[in-house]
C-alpha positions in Angstrom: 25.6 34.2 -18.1 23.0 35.0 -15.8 19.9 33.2 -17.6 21.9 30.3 -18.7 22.2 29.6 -14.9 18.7 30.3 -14.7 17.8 28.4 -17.6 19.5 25.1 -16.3 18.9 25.5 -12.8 14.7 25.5 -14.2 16.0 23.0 -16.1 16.9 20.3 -13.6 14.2 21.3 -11.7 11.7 20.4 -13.8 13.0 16.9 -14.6 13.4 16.4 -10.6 9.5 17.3 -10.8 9.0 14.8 -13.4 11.1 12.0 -11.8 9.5 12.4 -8.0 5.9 12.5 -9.5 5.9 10.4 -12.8 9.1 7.8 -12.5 8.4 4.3 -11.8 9.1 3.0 -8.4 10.2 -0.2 -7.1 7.8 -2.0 -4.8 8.4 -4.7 -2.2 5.8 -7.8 -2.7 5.8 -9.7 0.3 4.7 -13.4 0.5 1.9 -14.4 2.8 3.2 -16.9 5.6 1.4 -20.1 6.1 0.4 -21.3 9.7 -1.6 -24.0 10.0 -4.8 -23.4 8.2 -4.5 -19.8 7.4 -1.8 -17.2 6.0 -0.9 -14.2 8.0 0.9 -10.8 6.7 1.4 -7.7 8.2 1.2 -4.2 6.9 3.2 -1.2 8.3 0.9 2.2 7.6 3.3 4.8 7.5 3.3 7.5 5.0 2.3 4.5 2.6 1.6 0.7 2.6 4.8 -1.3 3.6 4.6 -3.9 1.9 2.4 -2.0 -1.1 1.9 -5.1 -2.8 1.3 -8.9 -0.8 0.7 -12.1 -2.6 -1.6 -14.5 -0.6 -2.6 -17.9 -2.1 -6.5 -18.7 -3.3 -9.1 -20.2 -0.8 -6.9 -19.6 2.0 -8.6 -17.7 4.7 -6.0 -14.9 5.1 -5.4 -12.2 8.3 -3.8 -9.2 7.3 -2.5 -7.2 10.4 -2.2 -3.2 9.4 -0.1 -1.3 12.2 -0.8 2.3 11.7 2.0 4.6 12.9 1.0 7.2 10.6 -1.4 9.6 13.0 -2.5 11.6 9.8 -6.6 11.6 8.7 -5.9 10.1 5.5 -4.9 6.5 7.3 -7.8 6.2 9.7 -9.3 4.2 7.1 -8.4 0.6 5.1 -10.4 0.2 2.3 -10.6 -3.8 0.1 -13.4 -3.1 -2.3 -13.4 -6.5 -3.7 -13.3 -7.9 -0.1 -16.1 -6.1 1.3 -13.8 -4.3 3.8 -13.5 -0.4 4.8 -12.5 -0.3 8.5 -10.7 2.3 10.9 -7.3 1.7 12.0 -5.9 2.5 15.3 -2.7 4.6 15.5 -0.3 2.6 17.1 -2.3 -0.2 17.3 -2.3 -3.6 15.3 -5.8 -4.1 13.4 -6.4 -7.5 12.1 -8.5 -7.5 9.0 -9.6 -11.5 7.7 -10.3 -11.8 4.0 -10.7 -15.2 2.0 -9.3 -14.7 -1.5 -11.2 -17.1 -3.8 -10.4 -16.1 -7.3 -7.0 -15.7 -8.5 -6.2 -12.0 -9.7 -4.8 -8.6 -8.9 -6.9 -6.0 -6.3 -6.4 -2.7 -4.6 -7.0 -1.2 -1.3 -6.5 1.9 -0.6 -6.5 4.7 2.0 -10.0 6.0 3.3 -9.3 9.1 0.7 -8.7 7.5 -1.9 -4.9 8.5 -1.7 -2.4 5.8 -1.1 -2.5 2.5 -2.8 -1.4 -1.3 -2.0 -2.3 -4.4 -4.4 -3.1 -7.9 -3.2 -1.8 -10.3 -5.1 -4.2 -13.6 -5.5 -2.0 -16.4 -7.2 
């Protein structure tokens, strides 16, 4: 009786393991708003990207405001390969970041460690 108890209990742990580190999870895509002649987002940096993944439209010059509230090391930095951005971001702060998505396509930024992920969204 013992070690079936055992056995299930490991049981359901392991597929909790698997669910919490391999399961798909749903993610918000925000829309950039339009004003005037440019589109403006904003990104809440806590424990992740919120949204993880923004659309913005192509050759619209674009300001992406990242509001940190997350104190830990592993936020201090934004990085946008493909925009030629890596920049600090003040806790509690709002950082405006200005890219000008030209080609239409998917790209990722990411955490200064390489650790948490968001996706811009180029229609």
């Amino acid at each position: 009786m013992d070690k079936s108890i055992v056995l299930i209990s490991a049981l359901v742990l392991i597929g909790l393991i698997i669910w919490w580190f391999f399961g798909k999870r749903q993610t918000e895509s925000v829309v950039a708003t339009r004003q005037g002649d440019k589109q403006v987002i904003e990104v809440t940096v806590d424990g992740g990207y919120k949204p993880s993944v923004i659309e913005l439209a192509r050759n619209i010059p674009t300001e992406i405001t990242f509001l940190r509230k997350d104190a830990s090391a592993c936020f201090e930095e934004v990085v946008l390969p493909d925009f030629g951005v890596r920049t600090h971001l003040p806790v509690n702060q709002p950082y405006v970041v200005v890219v000008n998505p030209k080609e239409v396509g998917e790209y990722k930024y990411a955490c200064g460690m390489n650790m948490f992920f968001g996706k811009v969204i180029v229609k």
